[in-house]
C-alpha positions as CSV (number, residue, x, y, z in Angstrom):
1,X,32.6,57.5,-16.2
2,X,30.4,55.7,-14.4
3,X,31.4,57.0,-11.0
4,X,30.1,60.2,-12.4
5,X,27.2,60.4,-10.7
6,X,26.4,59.7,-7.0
7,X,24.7,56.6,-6.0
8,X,24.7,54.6,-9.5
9,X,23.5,51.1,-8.9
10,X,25.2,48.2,-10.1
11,X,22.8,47.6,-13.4
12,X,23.5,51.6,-13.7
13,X,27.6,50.5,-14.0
14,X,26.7,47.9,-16.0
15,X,25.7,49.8,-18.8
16,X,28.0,52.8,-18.6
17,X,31.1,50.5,-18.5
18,X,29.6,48.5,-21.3
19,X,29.3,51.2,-23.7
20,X,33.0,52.2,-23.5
21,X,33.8,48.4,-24.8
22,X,30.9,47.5,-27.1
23,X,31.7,49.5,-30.1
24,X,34.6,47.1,-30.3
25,X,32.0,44.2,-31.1
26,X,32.3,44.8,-34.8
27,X,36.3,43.2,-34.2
28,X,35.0,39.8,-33.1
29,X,35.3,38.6,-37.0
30,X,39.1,38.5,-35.8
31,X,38.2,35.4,-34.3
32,X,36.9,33.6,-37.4
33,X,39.6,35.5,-39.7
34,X,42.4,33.6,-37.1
35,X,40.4,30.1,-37.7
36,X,40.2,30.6,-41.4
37,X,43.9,31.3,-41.8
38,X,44.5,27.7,-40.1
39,X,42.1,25.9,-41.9
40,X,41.1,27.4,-45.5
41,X,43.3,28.2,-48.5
42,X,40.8,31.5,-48.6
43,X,40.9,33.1,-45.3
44,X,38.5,35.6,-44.1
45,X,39.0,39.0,-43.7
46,X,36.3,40.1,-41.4
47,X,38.2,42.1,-39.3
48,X,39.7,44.4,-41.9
49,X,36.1,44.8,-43.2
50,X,34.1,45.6,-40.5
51,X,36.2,46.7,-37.9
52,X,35.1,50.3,-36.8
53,X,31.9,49.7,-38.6
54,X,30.3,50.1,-35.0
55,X,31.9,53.2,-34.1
56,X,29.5,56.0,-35.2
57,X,26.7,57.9,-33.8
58,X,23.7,56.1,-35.0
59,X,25.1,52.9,-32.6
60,X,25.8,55.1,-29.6
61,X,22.1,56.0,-30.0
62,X,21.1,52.7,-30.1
63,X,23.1,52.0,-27.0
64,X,21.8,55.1,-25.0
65,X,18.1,53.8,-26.2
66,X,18.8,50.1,-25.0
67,X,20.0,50.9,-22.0
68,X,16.6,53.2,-20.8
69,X,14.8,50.1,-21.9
70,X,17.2,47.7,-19.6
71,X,16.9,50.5,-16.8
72,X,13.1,49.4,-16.5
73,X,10.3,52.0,-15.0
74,X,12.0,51.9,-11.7
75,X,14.0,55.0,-12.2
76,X,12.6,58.2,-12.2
77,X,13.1,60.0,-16.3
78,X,15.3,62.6,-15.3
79,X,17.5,59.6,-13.5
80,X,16.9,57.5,-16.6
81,X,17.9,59.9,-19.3
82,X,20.9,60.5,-17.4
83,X,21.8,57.2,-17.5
84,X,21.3,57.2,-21.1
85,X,23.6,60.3,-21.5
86,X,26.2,59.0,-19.8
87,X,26.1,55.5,-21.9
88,X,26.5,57.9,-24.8
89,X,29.0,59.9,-23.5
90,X,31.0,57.1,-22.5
91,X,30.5,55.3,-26.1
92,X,32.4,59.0,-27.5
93,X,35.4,58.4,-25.0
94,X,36.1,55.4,-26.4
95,X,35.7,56.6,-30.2
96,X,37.8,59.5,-28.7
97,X,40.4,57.0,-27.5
98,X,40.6,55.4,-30.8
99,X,40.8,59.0,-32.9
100,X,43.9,59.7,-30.6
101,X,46.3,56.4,-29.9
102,X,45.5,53.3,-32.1
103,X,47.5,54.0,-35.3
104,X,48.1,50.2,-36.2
105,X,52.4,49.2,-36.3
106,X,52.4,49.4,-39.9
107,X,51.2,53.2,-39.6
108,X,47.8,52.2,-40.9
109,X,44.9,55.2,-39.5
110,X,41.3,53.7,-39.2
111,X,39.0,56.4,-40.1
112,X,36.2,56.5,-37.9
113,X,33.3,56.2,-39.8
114,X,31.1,58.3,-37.6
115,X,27.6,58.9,-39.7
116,X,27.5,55.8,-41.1
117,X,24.9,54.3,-42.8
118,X,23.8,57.7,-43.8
119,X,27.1,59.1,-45.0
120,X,30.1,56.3,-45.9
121,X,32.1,58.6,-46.7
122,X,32.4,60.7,-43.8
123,X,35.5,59.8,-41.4
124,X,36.7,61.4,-38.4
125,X,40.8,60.8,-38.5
126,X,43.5,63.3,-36.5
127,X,47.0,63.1,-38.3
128,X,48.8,63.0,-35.0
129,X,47.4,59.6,-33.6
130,X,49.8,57.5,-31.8
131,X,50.1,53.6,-32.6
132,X,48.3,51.4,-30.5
133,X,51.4,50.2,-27.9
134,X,52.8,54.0,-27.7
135,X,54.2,55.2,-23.9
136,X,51.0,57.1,-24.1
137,X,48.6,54.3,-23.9
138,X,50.9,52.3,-21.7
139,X,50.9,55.3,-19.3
140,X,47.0,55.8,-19.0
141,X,46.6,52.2,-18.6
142,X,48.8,52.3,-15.6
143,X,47.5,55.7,-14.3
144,X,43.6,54.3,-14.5
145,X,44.6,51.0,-13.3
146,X,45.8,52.7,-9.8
147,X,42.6,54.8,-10.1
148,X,40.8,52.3,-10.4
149,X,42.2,50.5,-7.4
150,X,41.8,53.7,-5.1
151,X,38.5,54.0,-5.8
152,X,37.5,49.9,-4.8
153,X,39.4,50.9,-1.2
154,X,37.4,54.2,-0.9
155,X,34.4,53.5,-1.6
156,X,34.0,49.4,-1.2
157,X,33.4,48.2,-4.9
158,X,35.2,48.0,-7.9
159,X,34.6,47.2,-11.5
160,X,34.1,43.6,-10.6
161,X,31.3,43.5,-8.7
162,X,29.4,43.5,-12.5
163,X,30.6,39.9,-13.1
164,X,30.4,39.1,-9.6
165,X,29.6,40.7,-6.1
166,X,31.3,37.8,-4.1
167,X,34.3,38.1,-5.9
168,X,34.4,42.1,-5.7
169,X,34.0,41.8,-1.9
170,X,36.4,39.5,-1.8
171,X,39.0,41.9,-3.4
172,X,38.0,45.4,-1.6
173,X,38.9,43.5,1.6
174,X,41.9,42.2,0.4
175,X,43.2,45.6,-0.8
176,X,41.5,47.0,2.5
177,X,43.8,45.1,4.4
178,X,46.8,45.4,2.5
179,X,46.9,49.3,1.8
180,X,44.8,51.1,4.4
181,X,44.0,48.5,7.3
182,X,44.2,51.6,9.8
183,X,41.1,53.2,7.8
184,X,38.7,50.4,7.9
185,X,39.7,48.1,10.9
186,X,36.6,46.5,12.4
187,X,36.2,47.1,16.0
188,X,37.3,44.5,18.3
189,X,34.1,42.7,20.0
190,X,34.7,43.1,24.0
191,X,36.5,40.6,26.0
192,X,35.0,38.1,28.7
193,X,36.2,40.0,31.3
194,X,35.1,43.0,30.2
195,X,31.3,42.1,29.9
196,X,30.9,40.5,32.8
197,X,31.9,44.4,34.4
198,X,29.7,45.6,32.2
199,X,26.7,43.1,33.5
200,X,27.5,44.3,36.9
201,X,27.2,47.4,36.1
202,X,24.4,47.0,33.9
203,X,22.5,45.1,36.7
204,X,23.0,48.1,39.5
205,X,22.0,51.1,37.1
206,X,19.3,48.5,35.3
207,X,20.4,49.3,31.8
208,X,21.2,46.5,28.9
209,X,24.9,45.5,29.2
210,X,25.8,46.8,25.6
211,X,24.3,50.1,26.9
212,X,26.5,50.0,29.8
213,X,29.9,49.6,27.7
214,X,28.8,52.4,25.1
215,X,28.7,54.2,28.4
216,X,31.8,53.0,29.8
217,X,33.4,53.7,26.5
């Protein structure tokens, strides 16, 4: 999603990839429901409560409106409010993801509770969801995983350049050289022999030495 338009910056992938993950912040009570269970007689139940709670539209527009703030005046609008589209639309594909494969293993559906606060009741459910480990989810991972992959060698980033540019570097080159060292093999510098032709040559036509190999070449 965030490849989906040319030339996105690095804040721009930020903030696209951000919003496919961030609806699942209302989940993080899992973490105090798992220390409760250890160390109270009355757990918490967090996660059952409030999980999905963050999955509707009026958060998506909350994202899409945060991230034209984060984007600064830099951008142009038009470049801005496509950002901000594209935040939303990738906030949906995750609520789309969860609508279609994350049936919990006891067969429990979570109902997405898309216009809360203003209507609790509403939910958005499809009766043919698959549970969360089906083939199906297995297979996407898989299938965006290589994606994924062959998109870092193509185009010389990946995903982790938002945590950390060194480290995505680090990993392009490695699956560079691995998978398509033919492709982007740097070109060899030009040996001692070879130069000092070239400065002979240089010297009797009185052109710079690197001209005289481009010419040579």
């Amino acid at each position: 999603m965030a490849e989906a338009t040319p030339n996105t910056s690095v804040k721009e992938r930020t903030l696209i990839a951000l919003a496919a993950v961030i609806p699942d912040l209302d989940g993080i009570g899992i973490v105090v429901d798992g220390v409760t269970k250890l160390t109270s007689d009355e757990p918490t139940e967090l996660f059952v409560t409030y999980h999905h709670d963050l999955h509707t539209l009026a958060f998506a527009l909350v994202c899409s409106g945060l991230a034209l703030l984060a984007l600064g005046k830099g951008p142009t609008l038009a470049r801005r409010l496509l950002i901000g589209a594209l935040v939303a639309l990738s906030f949906h594909l995750h609520l789309l993801c969860d609508i279609a494969g994350s049936r919990g293993p006891d067969g429990h559906q979570w109902p997405i509770p898309y216009l809360k606060p203003f209507d609790a009741e509403f939910g958005i459910m499809w009766s043919g969801q698959w549970v969360l480990n089906a083939w199906p989810n297995l297979v996407l991972t898989v299938v965006l995983l290589v994606g994924t992959l062959v998109l870092a060698v193509r185009r010389g980033y990946s995903p982790l350049g938002i945590v950390s540019a060194k480290a995505d570097q680090a990993v392009v080159r490695t699956l560079r050289t691995r998978f398509a060292a033919h492709r982007f093999e740097e070109k060899a510098p030009p040996n001692e022999a070879a130069l000092g032709v070239a400065n002979e040559v240089a010297r009797a036509a009185e052109l710079p030495a690197d001209a005289a190999i481009d010419n040579d070449a």
